[in-house]
C-alpha positions in Angstrom: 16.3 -5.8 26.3 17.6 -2.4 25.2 16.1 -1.0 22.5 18.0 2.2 22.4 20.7 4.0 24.0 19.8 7.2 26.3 19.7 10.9 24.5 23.2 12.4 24.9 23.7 15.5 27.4 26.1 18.9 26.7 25.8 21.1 23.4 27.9 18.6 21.2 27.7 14.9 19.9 30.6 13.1 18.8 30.2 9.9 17.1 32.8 8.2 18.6 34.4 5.0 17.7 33.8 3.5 21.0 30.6 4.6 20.3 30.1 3.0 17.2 31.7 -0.3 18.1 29.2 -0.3 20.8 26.6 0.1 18.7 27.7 -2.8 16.2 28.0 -4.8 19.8 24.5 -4.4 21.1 23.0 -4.7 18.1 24.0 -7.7 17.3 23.5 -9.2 20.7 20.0 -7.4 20.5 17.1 -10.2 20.0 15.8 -7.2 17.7 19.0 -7.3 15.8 19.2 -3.6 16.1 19.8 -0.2 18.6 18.8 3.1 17.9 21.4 5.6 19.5 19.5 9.1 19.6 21.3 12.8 18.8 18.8 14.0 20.0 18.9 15.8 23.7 15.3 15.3 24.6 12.6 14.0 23.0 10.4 16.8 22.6 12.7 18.0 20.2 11.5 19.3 17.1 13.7 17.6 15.0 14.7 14.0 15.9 18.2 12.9 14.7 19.4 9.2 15.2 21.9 7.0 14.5 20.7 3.2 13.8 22.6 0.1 14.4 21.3 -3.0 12.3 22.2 -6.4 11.5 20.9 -8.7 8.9 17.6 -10.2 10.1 16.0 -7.6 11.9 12.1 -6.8 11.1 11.3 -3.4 10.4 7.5 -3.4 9.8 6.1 -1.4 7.0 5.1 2.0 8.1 4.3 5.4 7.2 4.6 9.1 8.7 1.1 10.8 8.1 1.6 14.2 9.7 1.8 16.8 7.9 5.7 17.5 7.0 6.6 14.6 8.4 9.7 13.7 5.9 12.4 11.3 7.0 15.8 11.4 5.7 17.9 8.5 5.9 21.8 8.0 5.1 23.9 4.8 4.7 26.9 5.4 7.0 28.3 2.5 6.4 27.4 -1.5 5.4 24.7 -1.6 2.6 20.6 -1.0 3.2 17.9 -2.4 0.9 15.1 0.5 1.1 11.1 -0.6 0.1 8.1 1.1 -0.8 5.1 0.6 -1.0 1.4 1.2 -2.3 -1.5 1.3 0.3 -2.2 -2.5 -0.6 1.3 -3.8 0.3 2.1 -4.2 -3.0 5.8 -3.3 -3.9 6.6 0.0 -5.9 10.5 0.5 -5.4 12.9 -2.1 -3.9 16.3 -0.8 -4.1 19.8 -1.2 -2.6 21.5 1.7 -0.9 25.6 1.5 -0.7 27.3 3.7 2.1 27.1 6.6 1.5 23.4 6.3 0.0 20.4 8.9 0.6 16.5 8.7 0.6 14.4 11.6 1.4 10.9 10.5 2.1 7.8 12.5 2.4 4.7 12.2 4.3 2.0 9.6 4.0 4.5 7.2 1.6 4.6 3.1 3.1 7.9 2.3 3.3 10.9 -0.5 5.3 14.1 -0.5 5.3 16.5 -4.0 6.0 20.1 -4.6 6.6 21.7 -6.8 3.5 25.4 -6.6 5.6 26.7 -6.8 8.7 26.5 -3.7 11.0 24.9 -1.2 8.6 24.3 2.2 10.0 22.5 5.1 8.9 21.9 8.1 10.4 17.9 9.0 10.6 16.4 12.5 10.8 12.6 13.2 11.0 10.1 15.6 12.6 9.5 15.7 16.4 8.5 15.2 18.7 7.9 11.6 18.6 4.7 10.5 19.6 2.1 7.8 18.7 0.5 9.1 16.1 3.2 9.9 13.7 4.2 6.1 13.1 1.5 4.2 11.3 2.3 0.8 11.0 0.9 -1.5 7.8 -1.8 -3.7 8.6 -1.2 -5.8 5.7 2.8 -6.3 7.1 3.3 -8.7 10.1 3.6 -7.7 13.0 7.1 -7.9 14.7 7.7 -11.1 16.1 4.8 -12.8 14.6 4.8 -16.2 12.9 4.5 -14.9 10.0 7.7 -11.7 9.8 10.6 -14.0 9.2 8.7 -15.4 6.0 8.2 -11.4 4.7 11.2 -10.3 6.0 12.7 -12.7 3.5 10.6 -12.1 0.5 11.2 -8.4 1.0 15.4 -9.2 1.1 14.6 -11.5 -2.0 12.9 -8.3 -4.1 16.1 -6.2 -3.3 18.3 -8.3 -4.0 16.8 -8.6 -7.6 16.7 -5.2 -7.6 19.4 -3.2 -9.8 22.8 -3.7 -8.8 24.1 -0.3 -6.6 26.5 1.7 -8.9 30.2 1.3 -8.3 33.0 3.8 -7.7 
């Protein structure tokens, strides 16, 4: 199972369509029900820049970035993302509904999920590198992925944002 595509090569990335109907194609044939496709040309990079392909039903466990700086930007390309926080008991603070075309800016240290609410959402992710271990913290209140218990949360978290605020309309 791929979990992502390999870092491009050259001095510029084009989001192709091929590209992106590739994308839509592994990640729905993905057991995950997602594929990361990295900007990124290697991944000591300072700044990491990716493009993420999900479906409905993927599990996304609750996480958080505790380095310093470590902010994440994420921005609905296209299909509709349901964004969660968080308070350091699991409890929910914000469940919203982000349309294409949606932003969140995150800071350090704040729990926080993201799930797909259509078909082949994608949203472009940028965050401080280099990746390593330590900058992902993962919730130890949240299931872990593929455990008995994720498809049960995943659903009560897609339950919350759906009674969240309907997403303003054009």
């Amino acid at each position: 199972m791929r979990l992502a595509f390999p870092n491009p090569t050259g001095p510029v990335f084009k989001l192709t369509p091929e590209l992106i109907c590739q994308g839509k194609i592994e990640s729905r044939e993905s057991p995950r029900r997602r594929i990361i496709l990295p900007i990124h040309r290697e991944q000591e990079d300072l700044v990491q820049r990716m493009v993420n392909f999900l479906q409905p039903g993927t599990y996304i466990r609750a996480h958080q970035h505790p380095r310093v700086a470590a902010s994440e930007t994420i921005v609905v390309t296209s299909g509709v993302l349901g964004f969660v926080t968080f308070d350091s008991r699991g409890e929910i603070l914000t469940a919203d509904r982000l349309p294409t075309g949606g932003l969140v800016d995150i800071v350090a240290g704040v729990w926080h999920t993201v799930v797909a609410l259509e078909e082949d959402t994608i949203i472009i992710e940028i965050k401080r590198g280099p990746y390593s271990e330590e900058d992902k913290v993962f919730a130890e209140w949240a299931p872990l992925e593929g455990s008995e218990g994720a498809s049960a949360y995943l659903t009560s978290l897609m339950e919350q944002v759906f009674s969240a605020a309907s997403p303003p309309q054009d």
